[in-house]
N, C-alpha and C positions, 0 to 999 in steps of 0.2 A: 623849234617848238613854240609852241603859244600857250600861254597859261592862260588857264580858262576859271579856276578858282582859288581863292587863298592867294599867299606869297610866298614866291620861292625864292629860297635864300642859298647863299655858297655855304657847301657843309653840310646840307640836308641828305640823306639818306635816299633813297629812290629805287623803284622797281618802274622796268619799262619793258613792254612784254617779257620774251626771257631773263632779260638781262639784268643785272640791279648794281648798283654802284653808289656814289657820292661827287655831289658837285664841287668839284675842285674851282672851274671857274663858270663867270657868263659875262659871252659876247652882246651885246645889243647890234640892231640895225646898224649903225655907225660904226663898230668896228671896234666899239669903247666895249673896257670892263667893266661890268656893275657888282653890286653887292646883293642886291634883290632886283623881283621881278614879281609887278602885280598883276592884279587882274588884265587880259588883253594885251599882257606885254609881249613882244616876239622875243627870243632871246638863241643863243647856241648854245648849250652844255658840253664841256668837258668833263667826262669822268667815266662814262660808259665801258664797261670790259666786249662792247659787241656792238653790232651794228642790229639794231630792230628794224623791222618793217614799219613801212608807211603806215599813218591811222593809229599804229599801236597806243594804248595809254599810258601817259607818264604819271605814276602817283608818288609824292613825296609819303614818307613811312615814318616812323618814331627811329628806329635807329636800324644800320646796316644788319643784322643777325635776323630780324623780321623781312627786310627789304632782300635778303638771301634765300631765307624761306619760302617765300612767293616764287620767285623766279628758279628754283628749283623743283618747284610741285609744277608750273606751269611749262618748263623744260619735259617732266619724266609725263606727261598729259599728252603732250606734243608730238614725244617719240614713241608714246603707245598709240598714238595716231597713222601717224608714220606708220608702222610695222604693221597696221591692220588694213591700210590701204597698199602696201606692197610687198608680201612676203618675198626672201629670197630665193632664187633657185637655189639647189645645192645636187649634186650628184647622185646622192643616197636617193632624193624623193621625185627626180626628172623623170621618171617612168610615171609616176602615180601621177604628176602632175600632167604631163601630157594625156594619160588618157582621161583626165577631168576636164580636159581642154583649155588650162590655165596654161599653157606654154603651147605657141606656136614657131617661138624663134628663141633658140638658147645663142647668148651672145658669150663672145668669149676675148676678154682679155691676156693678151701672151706677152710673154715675155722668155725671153731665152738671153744665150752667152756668146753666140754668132746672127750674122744677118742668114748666114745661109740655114740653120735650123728654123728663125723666125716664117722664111719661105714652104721648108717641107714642110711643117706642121700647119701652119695658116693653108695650103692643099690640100693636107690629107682630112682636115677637117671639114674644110667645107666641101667636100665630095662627100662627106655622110648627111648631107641633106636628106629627107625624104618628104615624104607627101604629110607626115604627120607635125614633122618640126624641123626646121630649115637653123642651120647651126651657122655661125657668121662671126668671124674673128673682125670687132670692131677698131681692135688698136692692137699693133703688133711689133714690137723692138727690143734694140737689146738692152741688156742690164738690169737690175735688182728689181725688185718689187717696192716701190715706192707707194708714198702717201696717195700720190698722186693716180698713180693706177687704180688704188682700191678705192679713192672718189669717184670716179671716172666707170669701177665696177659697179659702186653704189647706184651712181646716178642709172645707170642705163641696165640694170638690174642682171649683170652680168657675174660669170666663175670668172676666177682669173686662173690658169695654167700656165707654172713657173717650170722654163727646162733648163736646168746646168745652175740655176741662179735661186736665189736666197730672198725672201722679204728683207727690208729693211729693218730696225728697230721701232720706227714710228708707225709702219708701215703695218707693220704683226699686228700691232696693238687695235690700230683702227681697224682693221679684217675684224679680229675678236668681237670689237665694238658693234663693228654696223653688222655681221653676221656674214662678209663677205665668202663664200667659198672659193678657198685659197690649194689650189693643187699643184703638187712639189716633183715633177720626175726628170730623170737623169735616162731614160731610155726614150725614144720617139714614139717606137711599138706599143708602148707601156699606156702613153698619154692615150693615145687615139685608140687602142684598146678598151681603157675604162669608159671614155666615154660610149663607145658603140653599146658594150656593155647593159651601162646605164640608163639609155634606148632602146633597150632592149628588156629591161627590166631584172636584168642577171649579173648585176655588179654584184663580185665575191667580197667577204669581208677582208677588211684590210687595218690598218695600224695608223692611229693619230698621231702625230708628235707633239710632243712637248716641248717647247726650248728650256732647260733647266739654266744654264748661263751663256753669256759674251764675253768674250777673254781677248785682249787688246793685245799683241804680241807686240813687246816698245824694246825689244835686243834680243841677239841669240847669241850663242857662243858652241863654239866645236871642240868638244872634249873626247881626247883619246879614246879611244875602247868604249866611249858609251855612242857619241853620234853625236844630234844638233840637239842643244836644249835653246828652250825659249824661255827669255824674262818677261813674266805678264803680269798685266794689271786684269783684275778681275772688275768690269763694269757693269754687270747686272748679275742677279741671281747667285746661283753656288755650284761650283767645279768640284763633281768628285770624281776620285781615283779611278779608273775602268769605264766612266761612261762612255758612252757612243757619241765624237766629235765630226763635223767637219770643218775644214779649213777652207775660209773665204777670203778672197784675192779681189779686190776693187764691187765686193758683193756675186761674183764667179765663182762656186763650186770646184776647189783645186784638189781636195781629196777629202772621202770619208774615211775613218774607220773606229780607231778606239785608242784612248790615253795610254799612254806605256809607262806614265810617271808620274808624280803629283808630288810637289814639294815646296815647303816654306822655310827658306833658309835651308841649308845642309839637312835639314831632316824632310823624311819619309810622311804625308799626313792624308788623312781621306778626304780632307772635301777643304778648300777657301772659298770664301764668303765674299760677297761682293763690297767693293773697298780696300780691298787688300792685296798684294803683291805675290806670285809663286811664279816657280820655275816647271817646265812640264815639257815633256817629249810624247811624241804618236808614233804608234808601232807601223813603224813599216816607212814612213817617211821621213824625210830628213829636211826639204827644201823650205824650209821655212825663212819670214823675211820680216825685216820688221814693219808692220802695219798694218799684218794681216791680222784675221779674227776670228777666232774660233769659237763654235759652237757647240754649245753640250747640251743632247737632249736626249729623252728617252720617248720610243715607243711602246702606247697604249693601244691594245684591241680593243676595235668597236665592234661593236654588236649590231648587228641587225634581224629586225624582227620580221615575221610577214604580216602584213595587214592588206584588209581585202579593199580595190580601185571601185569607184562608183559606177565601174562598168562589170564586175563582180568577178572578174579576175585578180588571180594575186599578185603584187611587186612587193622585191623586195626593199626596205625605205629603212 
């Protein structure tokens, strides 16, 4: 950077387009540390939490909680920008939006738990091409739903469709954030179903999930007459008794169903909190190993309403 007025000193406070921090140190031309930097001086900053864009302005501020301020209003300006130049596609509103002629190519990120699922569905998908909107599986492999898929959704303004496989925990969280439409099936019929559907304007309503917790499975043990229990560490959220779990194996779908057991020490109890240690078995399976991860989430119905297309027929959205 180059300072253009005043002097900037190590320790100053600062906002630099979104970003805002404090000068820890400065470089000059020569590779020397300094202490200040006047008018015209060239210098490097360390301190930045981000990388800004070229041009952007650097202003020193009275102290960091104002130089926070700035760059938080100028962040939440950005991403109302963002959002107004590219809404998301999503399932629910692909009919409506095709026929306003806002989608000519629905892109589709997959992800599945074999190569050879990765293949039937990446076919049966793009054979539902039509003359209205042309459907194109941009990236297609196996394992979890990563950060990096739902950037990759983001950027190219794509659903991503997860089969046999699980988002990650970082992974859930950015979907939520950027608004990515994130779909979960365990049947092949199922996926390429909703979507036709959806193209059609006749997707039935269906159920959101929630994830209520992640349960870290760190030992099991096999006890007479009852089956396998697991010693777990509870790392997000809260585990209760009877919820609807599934069990994930390197981020792979190994089994859904429901708790059979909740327990903290030798007693019986409805729900642990994340931070804390219980024991827990699933009705019906036993193959549990330790490293695996369980999921506790509940399904919510959505609702959908009908509202009238600008071509004055109705979809449902």
């Amino acid at each position: 950077m180059l300072v253009q007025e005043g002097t900037l000193r190590v320790g100053d406070a600062f906002v630099c387009g979104v970003y805002y921090g404090k000068v820890r140190a400065m470089i000059d031309d020569r590779g020397q540390k300094v202490e200040t930097a006047p008018p015209s001086f060239p210098v490097e900053i360390l301190g930045l939490q981000g990388v800004p864009q070229a041009g952007d302005s650097f202003v020193a501020v009275a102290d960091e909680s104002k130089a926070r301020q700035v760059a938080e209003y100028r962040r939440s300006k950005q991403r109302e920008s963002e959002l107004e130049k590219s809404s998301k596609v999503s399932l629910e509103e692909l009919y409506s939006q095709i026929k306003a002629g806002d989608v000519k190519e629905l892109r589709v990120v997959l992800k599945t738990d074999v190569q050879g699922s990765v293949e039937a569905l990446t076919e049966a998908l793009n054979r539902m091409s039509t003359d209205e909107v042309k459907l194109k599986v941009i990236h297609g492999s196996v394992g979890g739903i990563t950060e990096s898929d739902i950037l990759l959704a983001t950027a190219s303004n794509a659903i991503v469709i997860g089969f046999n496989v699980r988002p990650e925990s970082k992974g859930a969280v950015l979907a939520a954030r950027e608004g990515v439409d994130v779909r979960l099936y365990t049947i092949i019929y199922e996926a390429v179903a909703d979507v036709r559907a959806a193209m059609e304007g006749m997707l039935e309503p269906t159920y959101r999930e929630q994830t209520q917790a992640r349960v870290e499975i760190r030992q099991t043990f096999n006890i007479a007459g009852v089956g396998t229990i697991a010693g777990c560490y509870v790392n997000e959220g809260k585990v209760t008794r009877g919820s609807l779990v599934r069990l994930l194996r390197d981020h792979v779908v190994v089994f859904e169903g429901k708790l059979a057991s909740l327990k903290r020490f030798k007693d019986d109890v409805r729900e642990v909190a994340a931070g804390y240690e219980c024991g827990l078995s699933l009705e019906g399976f036993q193959d549990l190993k330790q490293g695996d991860v369980i999921e506790a989430y509940e399904r919510i119905p959505v609702v959908r309403r009908i509202s009238p297309t600008p071509a004055g027929r109705e979809a449902r959205v």
